[in-house]
C-alpha positions as CSV (number, residue, x, y, z in Angstrom):
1,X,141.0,134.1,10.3
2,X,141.6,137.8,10.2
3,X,142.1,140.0,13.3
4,X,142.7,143.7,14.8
5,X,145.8,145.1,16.3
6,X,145.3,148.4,18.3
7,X,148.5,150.3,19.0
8,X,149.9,153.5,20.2
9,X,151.7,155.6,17.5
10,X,154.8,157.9,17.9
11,X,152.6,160.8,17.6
12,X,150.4,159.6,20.8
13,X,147.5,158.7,19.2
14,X,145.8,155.2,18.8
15,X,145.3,153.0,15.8
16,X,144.0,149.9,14.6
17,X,145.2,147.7,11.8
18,X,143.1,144.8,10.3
19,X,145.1,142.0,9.1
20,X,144.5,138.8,7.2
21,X,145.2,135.2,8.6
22,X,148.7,135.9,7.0
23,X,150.1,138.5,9.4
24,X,149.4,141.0,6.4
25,X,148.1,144.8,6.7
26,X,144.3,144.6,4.9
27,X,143.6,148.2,6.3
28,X,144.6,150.2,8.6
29,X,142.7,153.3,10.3
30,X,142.9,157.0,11.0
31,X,144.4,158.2,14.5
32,X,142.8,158.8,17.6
33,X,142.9,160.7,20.1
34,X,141.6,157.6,22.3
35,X,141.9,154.6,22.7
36,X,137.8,154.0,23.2
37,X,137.6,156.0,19.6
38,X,140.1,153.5,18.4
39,X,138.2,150.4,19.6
40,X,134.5,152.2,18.3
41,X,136.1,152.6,15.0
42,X,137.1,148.8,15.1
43,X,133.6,147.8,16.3
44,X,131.8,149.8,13.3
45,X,134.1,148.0,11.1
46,X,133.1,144.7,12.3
47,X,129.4,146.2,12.2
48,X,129.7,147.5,8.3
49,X,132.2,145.0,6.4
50,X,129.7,142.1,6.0
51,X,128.7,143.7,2.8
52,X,129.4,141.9,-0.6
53,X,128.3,145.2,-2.5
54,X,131.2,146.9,-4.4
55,X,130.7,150.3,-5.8
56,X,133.1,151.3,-8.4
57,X,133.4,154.8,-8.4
58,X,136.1,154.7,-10.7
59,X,134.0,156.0,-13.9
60,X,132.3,159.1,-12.2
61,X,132.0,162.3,-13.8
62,X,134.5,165.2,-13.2
């Protein structure tokens, strides 16, 4: 089973890493000023991943 670590970086702001049952980084997030934005970006993850829909957007138009 996968889970999130939430850290403090070097630069003082919070981030969140997902990682697989592994131990291994499966995404990791933007900085925060917060640590309450770090856990609501988290949460909206948990909220929006259930989806098996891939778009490939690899093919669009210039």
């Amino acid at each position: 089973m996968g889970y999130y670590t939430l850290f403090k970086g070097k630069d003082g702001q919070f981030y969140w890493n997902l990682k697989a049952a592994n131990h291994e980084i499966i995404c990791q997030s933007e900085g925060y000023t917060s640590k309450q934005g770090a856990e609501k970006g988290i949460e909206s993850v948990r909220q929006n991943a259930g989806s098996d829909v891939i778009r490939d957007e690899t093919q669009k138009a210039a």
